[in-house]
Every structure is written in structure tokens, then in C-alpha cells.
C-alpha positions in Angstrom: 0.0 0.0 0.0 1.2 3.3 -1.0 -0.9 6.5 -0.8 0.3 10.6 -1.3 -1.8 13.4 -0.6 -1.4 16.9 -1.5 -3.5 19.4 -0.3 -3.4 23.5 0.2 -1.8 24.6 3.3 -5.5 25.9 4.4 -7.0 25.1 7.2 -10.0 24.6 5.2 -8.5 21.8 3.3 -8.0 20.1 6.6 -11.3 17.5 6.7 -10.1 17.1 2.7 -7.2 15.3 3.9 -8.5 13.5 6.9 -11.2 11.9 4.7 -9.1 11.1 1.7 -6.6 8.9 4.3 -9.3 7.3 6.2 -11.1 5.8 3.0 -7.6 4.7 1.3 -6.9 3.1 4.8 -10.0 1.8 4.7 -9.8 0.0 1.7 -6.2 -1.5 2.1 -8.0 -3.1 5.2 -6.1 -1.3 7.9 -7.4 -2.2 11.5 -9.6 0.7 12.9 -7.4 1.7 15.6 -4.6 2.1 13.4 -6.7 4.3 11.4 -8.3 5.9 14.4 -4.7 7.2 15.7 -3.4 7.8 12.3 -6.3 10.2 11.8 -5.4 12.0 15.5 -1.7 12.6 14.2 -2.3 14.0 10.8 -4.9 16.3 12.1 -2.3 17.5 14.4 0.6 17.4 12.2 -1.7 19.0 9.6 -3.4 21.7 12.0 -0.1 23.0 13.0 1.5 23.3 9.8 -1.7 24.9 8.6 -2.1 27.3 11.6 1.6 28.2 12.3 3.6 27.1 9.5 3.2 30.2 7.5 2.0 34.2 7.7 -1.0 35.1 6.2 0.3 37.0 3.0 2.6 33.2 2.3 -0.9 30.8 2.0 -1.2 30.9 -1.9 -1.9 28.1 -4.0 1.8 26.3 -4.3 1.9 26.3 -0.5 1.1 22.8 0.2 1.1 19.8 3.0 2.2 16.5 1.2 1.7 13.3 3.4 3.0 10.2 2.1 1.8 6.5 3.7 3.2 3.7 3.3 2.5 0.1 4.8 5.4 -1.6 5.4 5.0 -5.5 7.7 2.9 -4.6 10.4 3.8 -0.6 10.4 2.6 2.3 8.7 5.2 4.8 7.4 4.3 8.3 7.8 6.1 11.2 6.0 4.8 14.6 6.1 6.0 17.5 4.1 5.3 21.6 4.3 6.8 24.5 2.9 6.1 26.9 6.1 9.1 28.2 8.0 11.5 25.6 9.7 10.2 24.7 13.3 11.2 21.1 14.2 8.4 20.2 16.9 10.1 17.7 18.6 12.5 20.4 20.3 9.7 21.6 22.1 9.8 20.9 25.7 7.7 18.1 27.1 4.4 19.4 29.0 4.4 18.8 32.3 1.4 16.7 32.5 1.1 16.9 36.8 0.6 20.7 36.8 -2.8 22.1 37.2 -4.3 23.5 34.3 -3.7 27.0 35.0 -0.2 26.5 35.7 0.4 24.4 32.4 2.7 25.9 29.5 0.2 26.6 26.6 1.0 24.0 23.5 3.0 20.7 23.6 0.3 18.3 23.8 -1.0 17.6 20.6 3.2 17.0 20.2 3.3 15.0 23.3 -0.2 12.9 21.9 1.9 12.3 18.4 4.5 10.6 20.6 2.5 8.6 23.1 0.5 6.7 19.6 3.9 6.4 17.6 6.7 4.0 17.5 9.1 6.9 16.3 9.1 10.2 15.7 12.2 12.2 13.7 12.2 15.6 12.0 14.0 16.8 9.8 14.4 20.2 7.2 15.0 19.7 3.9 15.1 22.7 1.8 12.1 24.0 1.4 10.4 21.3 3.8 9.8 20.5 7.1 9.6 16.5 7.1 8.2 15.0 10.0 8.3 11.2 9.9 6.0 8.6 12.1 5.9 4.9 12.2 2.9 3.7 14.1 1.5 -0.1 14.6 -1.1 -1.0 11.4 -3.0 -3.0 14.0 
């Protein structure tokens, strides 16, 4: 199983994306849990690049959030591309998840949630991308 998605970096496109993966996972019989926290990383991934990634006068038409998904054994190989400005999330510092809600950092979680599902996590910056890579179980 292959699959590459393309779609604007818009926030508008996000649902776009969510729906293409879950059918083609769908279809290549992928379990529903795998698909279930497959969909709760991309729309992270995704909602970040789309909401930080770039300024408002950069979202035209060739900006764009490639995710590439490949099933390899029992895995699912994630790779996701954008052209906003470098930011490797993985630097970010864990949230400290004993504080008390008004005392926590704003941010870190949907990071920290990305980890907690995955097998690996690794960034890296390609010129013009930011590649995030995720392997996750397919069962």
C-alpha cells in the first residue's frame, strides 16, 4: 500500500485530507485503531503546519502539506511534508502533564499525543520542507 496526498496549506482543506486517508486506509483493510490514531496525528501534524507554519500574506496556491503513507509488515510509514518556516516540533519541551491546568505551558500536547501513539518520531528540514516522519503499529 502506497498513498500521497497533496492538499493546500489551508485550514479549510484540513477535513479534505483527513477523509481522503481514512477511506484509502479503509480499503487497504487497515485495523480501525490504526486508522483511528493515524487520523489523531495527521490532524495534528496538519493543523499546526496549517495554523503556524506560515503568515497570512505566504498561503497561496503552491503552498502545500504532502503526506506520504506507506505500509510496510505490520507498520505504517508516515512522512509529512510543508513548505512553512522551519520549526522542528520535537524540540519543544515536554508538557508537564502533573501541573494544574492553570499553571500548564500553553501548547505541547498535541506533540506529546503524536508521541505517546507512535513507535518513532524524527524531524527533519530539507530545503524548502519540514519533514516529520511517524511509524505507528497497522494494528
Amino acid at each position: 500500500m502506497r498513498l500521497k496526498i497533496s492538499v493546500p496549506n489551508r485550514r479549510e482543506h484540513l477535513g479534505e485530507l483527513l477523509d481522503a486517508i481514512d477511506r484509502a486506509l479503509a480499503e487497504h483493510a487497515i485495523a480501525a485503531n490504526a486508522r483511528g490514531d493515524l487520523r489523531l496525528i495527521v490532524e495534528e501534524v496538519a493543523s499546526n503546519a496549517m495554523d503556524h507554519g506560515l503568515d497570512a500574506g505566504e498561503r497561496g496556491p503552491q503552498q502545500q502539506i504532502l503526506v506520504d503513507i506507506a505500509r510496510s509488515g505490520a507498520r505504517l510509514l508516515v512522512e509529512f511534508r510543508d513548505t512553512g518556516r522551519p520549526f522542528d516540533p520535537l524540540s519543544a519541551p515536554k508538557p508537564d502533564l502533573d501541573a494544574g491546568t492553570l499553571d500548564r505551558r500553553i501548547g505541547g500536547l498535541g506533540v506529546h499525543l503524536v508521541r505517546s501513539l507512535a513507535e518513532s518520531v524524527s524531524y527533519t528540514r530539507e530545503e524548502p520542507y519540514n519533514i516529520l516522519r511517524v511509524v505507528l503499529p497497522a494494528h
